[in-house]
C-alpha positions in Angstrom: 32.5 2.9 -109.5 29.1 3.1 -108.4 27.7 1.8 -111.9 30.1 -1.4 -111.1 28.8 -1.5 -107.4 25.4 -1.9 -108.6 26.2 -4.7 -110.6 28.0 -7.0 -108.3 25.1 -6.6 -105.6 23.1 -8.3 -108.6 23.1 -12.0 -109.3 20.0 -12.6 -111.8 20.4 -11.8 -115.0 16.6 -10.6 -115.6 17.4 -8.0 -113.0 20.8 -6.7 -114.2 19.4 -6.0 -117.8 16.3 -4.2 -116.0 19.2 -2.1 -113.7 21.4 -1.5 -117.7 18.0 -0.2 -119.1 17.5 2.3 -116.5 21.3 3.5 -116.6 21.2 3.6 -120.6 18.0 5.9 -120.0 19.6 8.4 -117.8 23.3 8.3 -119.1 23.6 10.5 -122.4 27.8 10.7 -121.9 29.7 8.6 -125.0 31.9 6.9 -122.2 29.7 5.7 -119.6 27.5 4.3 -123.0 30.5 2.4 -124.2 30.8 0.9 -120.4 27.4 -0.4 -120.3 27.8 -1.8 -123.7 30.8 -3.7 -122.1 28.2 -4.6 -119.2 25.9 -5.6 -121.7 28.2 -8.0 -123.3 29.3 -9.8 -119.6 25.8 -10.2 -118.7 24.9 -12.0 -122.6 27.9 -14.1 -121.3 27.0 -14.9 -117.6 23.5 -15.9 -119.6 25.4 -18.0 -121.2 26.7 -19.7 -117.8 22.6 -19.7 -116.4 21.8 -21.8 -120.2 23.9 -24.0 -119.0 22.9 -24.3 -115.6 19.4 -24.6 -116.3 20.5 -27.9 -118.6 22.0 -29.2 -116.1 19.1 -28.8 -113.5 17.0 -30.3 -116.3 19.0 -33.0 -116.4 19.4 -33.5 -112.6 15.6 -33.4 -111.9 14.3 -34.5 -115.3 13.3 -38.1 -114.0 11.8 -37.0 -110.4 11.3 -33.2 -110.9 10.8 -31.2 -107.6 7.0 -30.6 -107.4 5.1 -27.5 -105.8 3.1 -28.4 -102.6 -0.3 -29.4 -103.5 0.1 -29.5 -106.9 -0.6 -32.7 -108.9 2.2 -34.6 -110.5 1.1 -33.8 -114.1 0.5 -30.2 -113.0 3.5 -29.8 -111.1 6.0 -31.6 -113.0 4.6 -28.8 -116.1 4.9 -25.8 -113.5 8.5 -26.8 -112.2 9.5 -26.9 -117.1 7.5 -23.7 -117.3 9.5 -22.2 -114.5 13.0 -23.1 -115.9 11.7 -21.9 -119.3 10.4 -18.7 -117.9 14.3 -18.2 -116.7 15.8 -18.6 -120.0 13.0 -16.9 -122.2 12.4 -13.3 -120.6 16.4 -12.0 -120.8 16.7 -13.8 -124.1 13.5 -11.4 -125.0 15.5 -7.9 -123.7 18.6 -9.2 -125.8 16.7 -8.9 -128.9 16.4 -5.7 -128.4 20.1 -5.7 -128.7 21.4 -7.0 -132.0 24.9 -5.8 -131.8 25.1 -7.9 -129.2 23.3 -11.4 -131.0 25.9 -10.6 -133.8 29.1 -11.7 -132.1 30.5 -15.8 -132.5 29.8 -16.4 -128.9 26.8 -14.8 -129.1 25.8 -17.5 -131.6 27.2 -20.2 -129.6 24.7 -18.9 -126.6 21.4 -18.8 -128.8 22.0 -22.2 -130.1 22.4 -23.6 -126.6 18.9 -21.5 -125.9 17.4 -22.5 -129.0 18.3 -26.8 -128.0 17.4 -26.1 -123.9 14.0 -24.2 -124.9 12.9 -26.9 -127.3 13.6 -29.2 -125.0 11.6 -28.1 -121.9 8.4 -27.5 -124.2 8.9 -31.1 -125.4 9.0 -32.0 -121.7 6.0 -30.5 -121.3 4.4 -31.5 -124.3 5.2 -35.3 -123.3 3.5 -35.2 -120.0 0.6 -33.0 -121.3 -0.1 -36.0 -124.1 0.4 -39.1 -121.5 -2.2 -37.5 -119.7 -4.6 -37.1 -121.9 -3.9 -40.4 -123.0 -4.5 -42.1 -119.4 -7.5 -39.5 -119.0 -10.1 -42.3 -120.5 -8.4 -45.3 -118.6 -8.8 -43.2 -115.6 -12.7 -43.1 -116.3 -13.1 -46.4 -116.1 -12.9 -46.2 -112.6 -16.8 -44.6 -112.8 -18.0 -47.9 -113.9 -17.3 -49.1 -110.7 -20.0 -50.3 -108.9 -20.7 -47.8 -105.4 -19.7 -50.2 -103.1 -18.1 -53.5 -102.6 -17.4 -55.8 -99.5 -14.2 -56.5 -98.6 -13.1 -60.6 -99.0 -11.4 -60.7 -95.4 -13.0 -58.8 -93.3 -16.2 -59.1 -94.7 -17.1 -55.3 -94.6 -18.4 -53.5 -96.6 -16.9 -50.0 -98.4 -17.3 -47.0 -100.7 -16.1 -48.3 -104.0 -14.5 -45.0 -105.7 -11.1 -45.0 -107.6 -9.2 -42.3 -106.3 -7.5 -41.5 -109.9 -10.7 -40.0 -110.4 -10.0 -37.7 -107.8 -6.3 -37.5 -108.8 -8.1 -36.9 -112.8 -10.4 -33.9 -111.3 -7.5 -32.3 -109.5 -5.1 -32.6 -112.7 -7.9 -31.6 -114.7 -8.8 -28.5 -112.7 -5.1 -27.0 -111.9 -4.1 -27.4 -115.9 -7.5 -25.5 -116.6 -5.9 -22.6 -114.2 -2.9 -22.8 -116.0 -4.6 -22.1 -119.2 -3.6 -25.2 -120.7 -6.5 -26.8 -123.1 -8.1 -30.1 -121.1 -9.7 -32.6 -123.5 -13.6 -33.4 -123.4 -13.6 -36.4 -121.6 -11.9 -34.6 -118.5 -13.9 -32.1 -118.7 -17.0 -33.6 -118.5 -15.4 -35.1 -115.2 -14.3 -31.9 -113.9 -17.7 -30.7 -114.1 -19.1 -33.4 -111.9 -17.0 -32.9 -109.5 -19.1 -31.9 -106.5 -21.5 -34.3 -107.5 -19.2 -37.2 -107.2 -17.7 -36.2 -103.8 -21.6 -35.5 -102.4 -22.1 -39.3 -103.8 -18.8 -40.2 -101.8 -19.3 -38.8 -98.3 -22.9 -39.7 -98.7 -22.3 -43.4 -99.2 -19.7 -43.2 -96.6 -21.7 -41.8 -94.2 -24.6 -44.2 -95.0 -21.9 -47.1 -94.1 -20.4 -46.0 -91.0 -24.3 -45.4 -90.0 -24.7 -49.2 -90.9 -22.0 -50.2 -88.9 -22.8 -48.4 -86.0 -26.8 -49.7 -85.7 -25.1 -53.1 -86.0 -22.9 -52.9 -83.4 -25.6 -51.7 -81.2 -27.5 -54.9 -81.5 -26.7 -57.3 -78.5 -25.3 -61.0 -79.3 -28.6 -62.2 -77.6 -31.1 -60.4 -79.7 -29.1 -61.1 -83.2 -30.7 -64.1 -83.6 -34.4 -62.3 -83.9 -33.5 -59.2 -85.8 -31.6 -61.6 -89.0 -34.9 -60.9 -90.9 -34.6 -57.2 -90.5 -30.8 -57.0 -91.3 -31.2 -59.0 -94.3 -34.0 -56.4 -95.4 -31.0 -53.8 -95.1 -28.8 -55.6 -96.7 -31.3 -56.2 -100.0 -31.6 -52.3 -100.0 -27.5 -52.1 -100.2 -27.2 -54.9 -102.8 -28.0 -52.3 -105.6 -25.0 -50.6 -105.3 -22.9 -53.7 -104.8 -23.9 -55.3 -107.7 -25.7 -52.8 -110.5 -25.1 -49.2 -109.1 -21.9 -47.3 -110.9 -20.6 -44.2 -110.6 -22.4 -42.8 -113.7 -25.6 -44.3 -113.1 -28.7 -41.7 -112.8 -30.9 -43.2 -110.0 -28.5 -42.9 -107.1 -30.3 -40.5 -105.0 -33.0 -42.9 -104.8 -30.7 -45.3 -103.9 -29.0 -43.1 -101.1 -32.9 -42.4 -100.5 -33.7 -46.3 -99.7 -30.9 -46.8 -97.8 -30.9 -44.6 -95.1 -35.1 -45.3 -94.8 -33.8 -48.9 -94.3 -31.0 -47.6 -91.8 -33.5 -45.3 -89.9 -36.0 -48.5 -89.8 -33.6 -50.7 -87.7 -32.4 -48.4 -85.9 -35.3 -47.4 -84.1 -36.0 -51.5 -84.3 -33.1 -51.7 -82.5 -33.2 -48.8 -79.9 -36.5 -50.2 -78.7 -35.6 -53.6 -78.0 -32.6 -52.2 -76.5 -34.5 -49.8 -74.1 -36.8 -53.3 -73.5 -33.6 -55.2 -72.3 -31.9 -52.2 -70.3 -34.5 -50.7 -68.4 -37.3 -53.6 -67.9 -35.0 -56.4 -68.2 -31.5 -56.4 -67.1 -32.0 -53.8 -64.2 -34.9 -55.9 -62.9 -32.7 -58.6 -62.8 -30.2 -56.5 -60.9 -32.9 -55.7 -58.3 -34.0 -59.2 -57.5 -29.7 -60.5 -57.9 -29.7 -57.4 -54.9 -32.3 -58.2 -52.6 -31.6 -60.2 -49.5 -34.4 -62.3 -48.4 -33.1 -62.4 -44.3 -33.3 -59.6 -42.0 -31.1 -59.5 -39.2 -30.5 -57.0 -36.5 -27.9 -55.2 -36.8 -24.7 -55.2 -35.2 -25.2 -52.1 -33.2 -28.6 -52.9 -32.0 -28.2 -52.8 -28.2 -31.5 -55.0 -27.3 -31.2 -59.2 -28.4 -34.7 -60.6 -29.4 -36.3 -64.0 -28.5 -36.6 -67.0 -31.0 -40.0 -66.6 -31.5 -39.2 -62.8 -32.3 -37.0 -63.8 -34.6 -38.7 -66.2 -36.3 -41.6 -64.2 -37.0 -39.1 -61.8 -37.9 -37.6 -63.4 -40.7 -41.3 -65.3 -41.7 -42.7 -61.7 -42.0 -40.1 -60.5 -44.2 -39.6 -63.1 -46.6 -43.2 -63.2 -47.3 -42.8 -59.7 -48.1 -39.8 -60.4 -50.6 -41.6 -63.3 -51.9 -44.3 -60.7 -52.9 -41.7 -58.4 -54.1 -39.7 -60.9 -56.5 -42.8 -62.4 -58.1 -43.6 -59.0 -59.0 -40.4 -58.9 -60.8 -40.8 -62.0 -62.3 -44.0 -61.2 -64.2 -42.4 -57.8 -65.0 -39.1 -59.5 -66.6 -41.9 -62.1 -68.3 -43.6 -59.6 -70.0 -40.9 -57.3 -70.8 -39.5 -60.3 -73.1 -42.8 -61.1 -74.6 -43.3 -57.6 -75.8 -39.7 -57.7 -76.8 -40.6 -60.6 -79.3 -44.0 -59.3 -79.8 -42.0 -55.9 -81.1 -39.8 -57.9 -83.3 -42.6 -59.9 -84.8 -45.1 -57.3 -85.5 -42.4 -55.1 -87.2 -42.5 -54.0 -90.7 -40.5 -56.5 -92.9 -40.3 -56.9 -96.3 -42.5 -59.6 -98.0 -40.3 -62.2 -99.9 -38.4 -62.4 -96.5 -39.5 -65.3 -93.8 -40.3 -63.5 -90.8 -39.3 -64.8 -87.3 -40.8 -68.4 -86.1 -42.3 -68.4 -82.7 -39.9 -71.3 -81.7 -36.8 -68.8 -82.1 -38.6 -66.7 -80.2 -39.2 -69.1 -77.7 -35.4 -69.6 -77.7 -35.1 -66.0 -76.5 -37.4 -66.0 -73.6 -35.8 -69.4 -72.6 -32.8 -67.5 -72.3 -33.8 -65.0 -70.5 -35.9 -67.5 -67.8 -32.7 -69.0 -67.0 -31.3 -65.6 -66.3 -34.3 -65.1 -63.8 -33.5 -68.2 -62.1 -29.9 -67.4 -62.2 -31.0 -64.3 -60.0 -33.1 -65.8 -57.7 -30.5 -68.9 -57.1 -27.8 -65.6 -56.1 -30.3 -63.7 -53.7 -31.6 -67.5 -51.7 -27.5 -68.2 -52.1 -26.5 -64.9 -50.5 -29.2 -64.8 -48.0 -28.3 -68.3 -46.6 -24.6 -67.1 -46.5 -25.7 -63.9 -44.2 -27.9 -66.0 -41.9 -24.6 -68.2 -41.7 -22.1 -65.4 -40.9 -24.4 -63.8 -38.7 -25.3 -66.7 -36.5 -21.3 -67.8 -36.7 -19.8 -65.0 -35.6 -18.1 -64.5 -32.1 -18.5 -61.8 -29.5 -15.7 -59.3 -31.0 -14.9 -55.8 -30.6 -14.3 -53.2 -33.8 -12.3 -50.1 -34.4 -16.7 -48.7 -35.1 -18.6 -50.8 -33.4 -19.4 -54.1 -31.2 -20.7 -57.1 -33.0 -23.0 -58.2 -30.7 -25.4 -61.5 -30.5 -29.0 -61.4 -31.3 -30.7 -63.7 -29.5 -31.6 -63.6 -25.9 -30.6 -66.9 -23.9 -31.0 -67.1 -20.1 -28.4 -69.1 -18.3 -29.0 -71.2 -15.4 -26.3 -72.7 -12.7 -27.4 -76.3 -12.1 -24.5 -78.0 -10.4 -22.3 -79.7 -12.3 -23.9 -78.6 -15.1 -25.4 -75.4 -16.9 -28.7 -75.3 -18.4 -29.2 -72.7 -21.2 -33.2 -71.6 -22.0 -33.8 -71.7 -24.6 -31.7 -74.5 -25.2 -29.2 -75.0 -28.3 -31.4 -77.4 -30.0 -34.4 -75.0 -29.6 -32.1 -72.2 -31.0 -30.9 -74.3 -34.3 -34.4 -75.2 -34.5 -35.0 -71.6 -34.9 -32.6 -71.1 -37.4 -33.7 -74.3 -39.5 -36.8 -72.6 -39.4 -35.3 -69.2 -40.8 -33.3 -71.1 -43.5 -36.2 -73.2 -44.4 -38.2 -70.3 -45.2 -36.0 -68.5 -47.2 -35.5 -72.0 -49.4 -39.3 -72.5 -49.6 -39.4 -68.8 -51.2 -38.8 -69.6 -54.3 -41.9 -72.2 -54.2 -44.0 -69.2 -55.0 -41.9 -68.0 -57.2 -43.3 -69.9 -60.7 -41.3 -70.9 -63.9 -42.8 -68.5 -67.2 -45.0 -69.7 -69.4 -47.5 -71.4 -67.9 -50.1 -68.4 -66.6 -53.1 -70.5 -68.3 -52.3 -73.0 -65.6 -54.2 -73.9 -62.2 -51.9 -72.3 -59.6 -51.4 -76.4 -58.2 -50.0 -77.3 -61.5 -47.5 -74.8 -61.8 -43.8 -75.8 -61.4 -42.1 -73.5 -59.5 -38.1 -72.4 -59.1 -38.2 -74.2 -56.0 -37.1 -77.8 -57.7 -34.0 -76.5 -59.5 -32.9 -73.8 -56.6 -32.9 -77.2 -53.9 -30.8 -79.0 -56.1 -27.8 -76.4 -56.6 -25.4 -77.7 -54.5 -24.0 -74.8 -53.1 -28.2 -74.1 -51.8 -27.3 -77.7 -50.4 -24.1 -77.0 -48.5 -25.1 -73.5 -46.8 -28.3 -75.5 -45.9 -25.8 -78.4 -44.3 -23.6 -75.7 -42.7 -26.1 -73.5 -41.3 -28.4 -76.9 -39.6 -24.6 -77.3 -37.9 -24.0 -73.9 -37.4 -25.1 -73.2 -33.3 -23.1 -77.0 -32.8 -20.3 -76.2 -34.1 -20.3 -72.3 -32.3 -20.6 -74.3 -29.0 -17.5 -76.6 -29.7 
């Protein structure tokens, strides 16, 4: 009973002739040896059964066998044949040791049916083992690649490297482990493996560094720096047109294209520093400064006309001072920009920049100046206007309150105001005319080998804007139309 017991807890066959061989070891008695004979002779025919369901799995899976994880198909479609062979083969080696058993007619039956199902899985394997050495020289040709090529719709440009090389290297390497005999060919790949992958993530790298520095070049300094990228792109054409895969000089390649890459990028980085710090944020500073100052609205004490007028004189003469300063900062900031770019390194057959596109730039960059100075004389007229507008009101914080001191006088029927209202808009004419007549000192680039009388000044184009023109028309209205 127990002997019995044993056996049905058992369902592979390699196992239940392991669990026989240890009872036929320890049993000597003439009965219990002629029951494991019989046990002997239902396990030879439940192999029977697993021959045949190892054909059928073959011929279920044959087509699309089920591969290990991270195993190649070559590789695992050769492990999965192996496997089912290793099922058959091992009990059909323990039943030789058993010839009594071999000798029966169904016995027979059983080896033929091995005999056909292991021939059949090492020609399985033989057949995928031969296609791939077969496709293991096609798959090379992928080395005469060139390194990289550009795209033809987007234009950009990417590592060139077949990945059934890879696919090869990993076949290559997993069959080695499995002691299966690789051909030459693959084996001369295998063993460049690490250099091919180094030559990969190099050249990848090298590109996404290519992209990058050109994406940090603004739209307004592209023109200039052509020359330069042009110079980079002569150091990538090598491996676009001549460079493969098996070519010997690639480190000096890799070597020439990341000096070129370093080269523009610090090209780059400097103008760029140029154009944030002594450009563009001096441009913010004169777009922010207000060329009128007005008292407060919490300032308890109004001032006079006169006051004021000197007030505002004083000031803008201070800001005029200020934003000519700027000016000639902005001015030469651009001209060492284009001196930079000039004077640069560049290679020889190339035509550097022209002084004319350079010229282009710092025309650009003038407008921008008067750009800034139109928005600070535009927002200082609109202050003057809303401060001189506004009514007598009362905030949650404070009291708006007017800043010029008027004395009125009873003069029946009529009221006399001193100063009167036209000698108060005459003040603020004045106020407004001298913020317009700022930008008279305030000179056009270009023209410092000029007598200071022959300069043309920002003044012309600033007068002409027509919203300069219809704050100026508002604001001569302005203490008219408070009194109505």
């Amino acid at each position: 009973h127990f002997i019995n017991s044993s056996f049905d807890r058992i369902t592979s066959i390699e196992h239940s002739l392991r669990l026989l061989k240890k009872f036929q070891s320890i049993l000597q008695r003439e009965n219990l040896k002629a029951d494991l004979e019989n046990k002997l002779t239902v396990i030879f025919h439940n192999y029977g059964l697993e021959l045949n369901a190892v054909q059928d799995m073959y011929e279920k899976h044959k087509l699309n066998p089920p591969v290990a994880r991270n195993l190649p198909p070559v590789a695992g479609n050769i492990t999965w044949a192996r496997h089912l062979l290793k099922r058959i083969e091992d009990p059909m080696r323990m039943f030789a040791s058993n010839q009594h058993v071999l000798a029966t007619k169904d016995a027979k039956k059983i080896i033929r049916m091995y005999n056909k199902v292991a021939r059949t899985l090492v020609e399985f394997e033989t057949l995928w083992y031969q296609a791939w050495c077969n496709s293991v020289e096609a798959a090379k040709h992928g080395l005469q690649a060139t390194l990289i090529v550009r795209h033809p719709e987007d234009g950009r440009i990417y590592v060139n490297f077949d990945r059934e090389i890879l696919q090869l290297i990993r076949e290559a390497r997993c069959l080695d482990r499995m002691g299966i005999d690789i051909p030459e060919n693959a084996k001369i790949v295998l063993l460049q493996e690490n250099k091919f992958k180094t030559y990969y993530n190099e050249l990848n790298h090298a590109l996404k560094e290519y992209e990058r520095v050109l994406s940090n070049i603004r739209d307004v300094t592209a023109p200039l720096l052509k020359p330069h990228i042009t110079d980079l792109e002569l150091k990538l054409r090598p491996g676009l047109l001549t460079l493969t895969w098996t070519s010997m000089n690639i480190d000096g390649y890799l070597h020439q294209v990341h000096t070129g890459l370093a080269r523009l990028e610090e090209l780059v980085t400097k103008i760029n520093d140029v154009v944030d710090n002594r450009i563009m944020n001096n441009l913010k500073v004169v777009r922010k400064t207000v060329l009128v100052d007005l008292p407060s609205h919490t300032e308890s004490e109004p001032i006079t006309l006169d006051e004021f007028v000197e007030l505002q004189e004083k000031h803008i003469r201070i800001k005029t001072e200020f934003l000519a300063s700027k000016s000639v900062e902005v001015e030469r900031a651009v001209n060492d920009l284009i001196q930079t770019i000039l004077t640069f390194p560049l290679d020889p057959q190339l035509t550097a920049v022209t002084q004319e596109e350079g010229k282009s730039l710092k025309n650009h960059y003038n407008w921008m100046m008067y750009q800034a100075l139109l928005f600070t004389t535009k927002q200082s007229l609109a202050d003057l206007k809303k401060r001189v507008c506004s009514r007598f009101s009362v905030g949650f914080l404070y009291l708006e309150k007017p800043f010029f001191e008027v004395d009125v006088q009873l003069d029946v029927p009529s009221v006399r105001l001193s100063p009167s209202l036209d000698d108060i808009q005459r003040a603020i004419n004045r106020a407004a005319i001298a913020v317009l007549r700022c930008s008279k000192q305030l000179y056009n680039w270009g023209q410092n080998d000029l007598p200071v009388d022959q300069r043309k000044s920002f003044f012309e184009v600033i007068a002409e804007d027509k919203e300069i023109v219809k704050v100026i028309l508002l604001l001569t209205g302005s203490v008219q139309s408070t009194k109505n």
